[in-house]
N, C-alpha and C positions, 0 to 999 in steps of 0.2 A: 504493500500500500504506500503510497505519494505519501511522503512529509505532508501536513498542511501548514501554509503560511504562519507564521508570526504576526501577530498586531501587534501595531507601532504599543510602544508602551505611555506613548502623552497622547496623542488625539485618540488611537484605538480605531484607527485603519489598517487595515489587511495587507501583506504585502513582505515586511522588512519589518527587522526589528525597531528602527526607528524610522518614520516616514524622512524625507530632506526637508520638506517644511518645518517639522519639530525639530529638526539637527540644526537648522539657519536662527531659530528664536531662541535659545542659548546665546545667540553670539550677542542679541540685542541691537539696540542701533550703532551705526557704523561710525555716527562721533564720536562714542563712547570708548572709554578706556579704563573698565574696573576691575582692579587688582582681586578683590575679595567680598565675597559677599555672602555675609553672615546671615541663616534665619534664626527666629524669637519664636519660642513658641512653648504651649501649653497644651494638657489633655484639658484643663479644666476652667472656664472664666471664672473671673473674678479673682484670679492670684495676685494681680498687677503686671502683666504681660508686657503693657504697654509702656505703663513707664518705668520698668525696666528696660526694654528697648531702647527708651528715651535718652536714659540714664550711661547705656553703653556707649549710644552714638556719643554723649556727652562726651564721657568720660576718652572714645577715641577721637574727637576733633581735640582735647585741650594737649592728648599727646601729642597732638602734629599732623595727625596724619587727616587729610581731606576724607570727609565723611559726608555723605547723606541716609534719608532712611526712606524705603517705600513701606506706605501703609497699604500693607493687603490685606489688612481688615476690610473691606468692599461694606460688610451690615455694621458695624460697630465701629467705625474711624475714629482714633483718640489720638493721635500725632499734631495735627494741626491745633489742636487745641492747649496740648502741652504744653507747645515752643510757642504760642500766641501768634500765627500767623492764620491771615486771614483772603488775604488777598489770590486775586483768579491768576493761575499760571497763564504765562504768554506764550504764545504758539505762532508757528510759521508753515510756510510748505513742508518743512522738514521734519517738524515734527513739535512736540509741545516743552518748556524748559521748567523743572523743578523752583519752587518758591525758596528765596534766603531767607532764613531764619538772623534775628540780629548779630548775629554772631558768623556768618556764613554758611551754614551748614544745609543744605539742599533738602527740599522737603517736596513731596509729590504724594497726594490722598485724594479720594474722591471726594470727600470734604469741600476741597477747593473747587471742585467744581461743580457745588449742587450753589441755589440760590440763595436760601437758610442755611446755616448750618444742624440745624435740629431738622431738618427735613429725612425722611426716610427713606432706606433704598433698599425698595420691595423687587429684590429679583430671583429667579430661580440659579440654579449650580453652573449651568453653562454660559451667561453672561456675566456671575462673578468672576467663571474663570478667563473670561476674555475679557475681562475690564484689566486683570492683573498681568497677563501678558502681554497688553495694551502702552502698560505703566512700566515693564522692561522694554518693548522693542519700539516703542514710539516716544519716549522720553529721554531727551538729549541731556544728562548728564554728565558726557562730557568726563574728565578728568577724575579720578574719586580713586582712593585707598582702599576705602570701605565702604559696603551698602551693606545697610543691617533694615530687614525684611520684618515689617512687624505682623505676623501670622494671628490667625483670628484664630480661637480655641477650638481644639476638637483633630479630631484625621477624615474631616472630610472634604468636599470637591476642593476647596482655597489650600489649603493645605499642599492636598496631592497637586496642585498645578505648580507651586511651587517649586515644589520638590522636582517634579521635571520637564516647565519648562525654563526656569533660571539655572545658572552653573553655579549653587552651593558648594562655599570650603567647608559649610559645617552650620553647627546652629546650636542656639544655646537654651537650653530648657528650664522655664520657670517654672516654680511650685510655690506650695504653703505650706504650713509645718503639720496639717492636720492630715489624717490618715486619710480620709478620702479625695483630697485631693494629690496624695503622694499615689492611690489606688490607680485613680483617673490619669497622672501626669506617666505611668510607667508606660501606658498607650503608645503614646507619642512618641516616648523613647524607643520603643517597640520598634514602631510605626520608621522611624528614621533609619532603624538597622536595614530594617528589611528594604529600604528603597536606596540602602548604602550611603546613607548623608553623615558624616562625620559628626559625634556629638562633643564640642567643645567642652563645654561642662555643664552644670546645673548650679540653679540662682534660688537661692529661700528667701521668698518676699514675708513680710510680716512678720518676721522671724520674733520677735520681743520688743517690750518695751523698758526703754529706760529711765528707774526713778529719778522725775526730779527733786528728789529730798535726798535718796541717800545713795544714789549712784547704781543701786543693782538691776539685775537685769531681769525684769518678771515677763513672764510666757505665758500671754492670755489663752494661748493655745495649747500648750503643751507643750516639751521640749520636742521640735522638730525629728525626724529621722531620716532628714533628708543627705547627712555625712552617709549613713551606711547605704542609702538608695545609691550614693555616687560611687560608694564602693563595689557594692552588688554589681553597677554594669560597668567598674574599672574606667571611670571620668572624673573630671575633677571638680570637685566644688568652688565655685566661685566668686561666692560668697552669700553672707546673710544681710539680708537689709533689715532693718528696724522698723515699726511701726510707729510712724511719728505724723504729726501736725506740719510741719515744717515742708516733708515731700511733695502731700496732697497739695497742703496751702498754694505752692508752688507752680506744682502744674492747674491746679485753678486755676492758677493766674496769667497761665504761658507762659510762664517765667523757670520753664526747667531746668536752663541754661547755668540757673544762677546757683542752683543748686552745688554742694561740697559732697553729697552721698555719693556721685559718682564712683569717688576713692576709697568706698568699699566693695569696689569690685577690682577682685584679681587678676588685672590686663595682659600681665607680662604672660599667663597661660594662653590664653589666644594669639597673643602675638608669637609667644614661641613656636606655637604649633604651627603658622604659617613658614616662620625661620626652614623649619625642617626639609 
C-alpha cells in the first residue's frame, strides 16, 4: 500500500510535511531582522501572564538589547494598556509599523486597532489565528534583539499558531503558587515539548507578600511548589514575583516601564541559553 501524504503541520494541507506557504511565514517580513523570539505563556489565566511578559521585555530593553512585544492575546489584549500606549499604528504599502512605547520599545496589539479600547473581539479560532500571523508577517519591525510573544492562556488555536507559525528560541512559563494552577500550567509545559519549543524557564507570579511592619514574607497562598515543578521537567526557575500594590498600581497606569520588579527576574539564564 502507497504511503499517504503528510499534512502540513500549520495550515493542515495535504501534500509535504510543511506546505512552502507555512515555510515563507517563519521568515516574517523581509525588513525584519529578529535575532530571538521569546513566547509567554500559561495553562491557566489569571497568573499575570501578561505582565510578566511586560516585565521581561522591560527588564531586556534596560539591558541593551532592542526589544519589542507582540500581543497574541487576539480576546484579552493587556500590552497596550500596560506601557500606556494608545495611539493607531501607521501603515504603508509595505506593510503596518509597531507603536513606541516612551521608552522605545515596539509594541503591536489589536488593541491598537479596534476604536474603544474596551470594545470586544468576538471571533472564532481561524481569524484569531490569522490576525497573529498577520502581526508576524505584515508588521515591519525592522531591527529587534528580542520579541517576546504574549500568548493568551490555554493550548488552544492562539497558542498552537504560535508555536508554528513564528521561529521560537523558547518560551517562558508563568504560574501561581497554588496547586491548580501548577495542575493546569504542566499542560503547556507538556504542550511545548511535544511541539519541540525550548522551555526557558518558569516565572511564580504572586508568589508572597511582604510585611510592611516586620519585613517577613507571608504566603496568602501557600508556599509555592513551583522550585520542584522546574525540577521535575529539568528548567530553570526564574524567579518569584511578589504580590504587591506597586506592580498592579503600575501597569494601571501604563507606566510598567517604570517599574524596579523587573530585576527579579533571572536574565542572565535566557540570555545564556541563547550564548550556546
Amino acid at each position: 500500500m502507497a504511503e499517504k501524504d503528510s499534512a502540513c503541520s500549520t495550515c493542515g494541507s495535504m501534500g509535504t510535511e510543511q506546505c512552502s506557504s507555512c515555510s515563507e511565514t517563519k521568515k516574517g517580513h523581509e525588513l525584519n531582522n529578529i535575532k530571538h523570539v521569546i513566547a509567554v505563556m500559561s495553562g491557566k489565566g489569571g497568573v499575570g501572564k501578561s505582565t510578566v511578559a511586560a516585565l521581561l521585555a522591560v527588564s531586556l530593553q534596560k539591558k541593551g538589547f532592542k526589544t519589542g512585544v507582540l500581543d497574541a492575546d487576539i480576546t484579552g489584549p493587556s500590552i497596550p494598556k500596560l506601557f500606556g500606549v494608545k495611539k493607531a499604528p501607521d501603515a504603508s504599502e509595505i506593510g503596518m509599523y509597531p507603536v513606541k512605547t516612551d521608552e522605545g520599545m515596539s509594541i503591536m496589539s489589536i488593541n491598537l486597532l479596534l476604536e474603544n479600547e474596551d470594545d470586544p473581539v468576538i471571533w472564532r479560532g481561524p481569524l484569531i489565528a490569522g490576525a497573529i500571523k498577520q502581526f508576524w508577517e505584515e508588521v515591519i519591525w525592522g531591527d529587534l534583539d528580542y520579541l517576546v510573544v504574549d500568548l493568551p492562556p490555554g493550548t488552544g488555536d492562539a497558542p498552537l499558531t504560535v508555536m508554528q507559525s513564528l521561529p521560537l528560541d523558547g518560551c517562558v512559563v508563568v504560574t501561581s503558587p497554588q496547586d491548580l494552577a501548577g495542575m493546569v500550567v504542566r499542560k503547556t509545559i507538556k504542550m511545548a515539548k511535544k511541539m519541540d519549543i525550548p522551555i526557558l524557564g518558569i516565572v511564580e507570579n504572586m508568589s508572597y507578600i511582604d510585611c510592611p511592619k516586620c519585613g517577613e514574607k507571608v504566603y496568602p497562598f501557600g508556599e509555592g511548589k513551583t522550585e520542584l515543578m522546574a525540577l521535575e521537567f529539568n528548567v530553570p526557575l526564574l524567579g518569584t514575583f511578589p504580590l504587591k500594590t506597586s506592580i498592579s498600581s503600575l501597569g494601571d497606569a501604563g507606566e510598567i516601564e517604570k517599574s524596579d520588579d523587573y530585576r527579579l527576574l533571572k536574565l542572565d539564564k535566557i540570555i545564556n541559553h541563547h550564548k550556546q
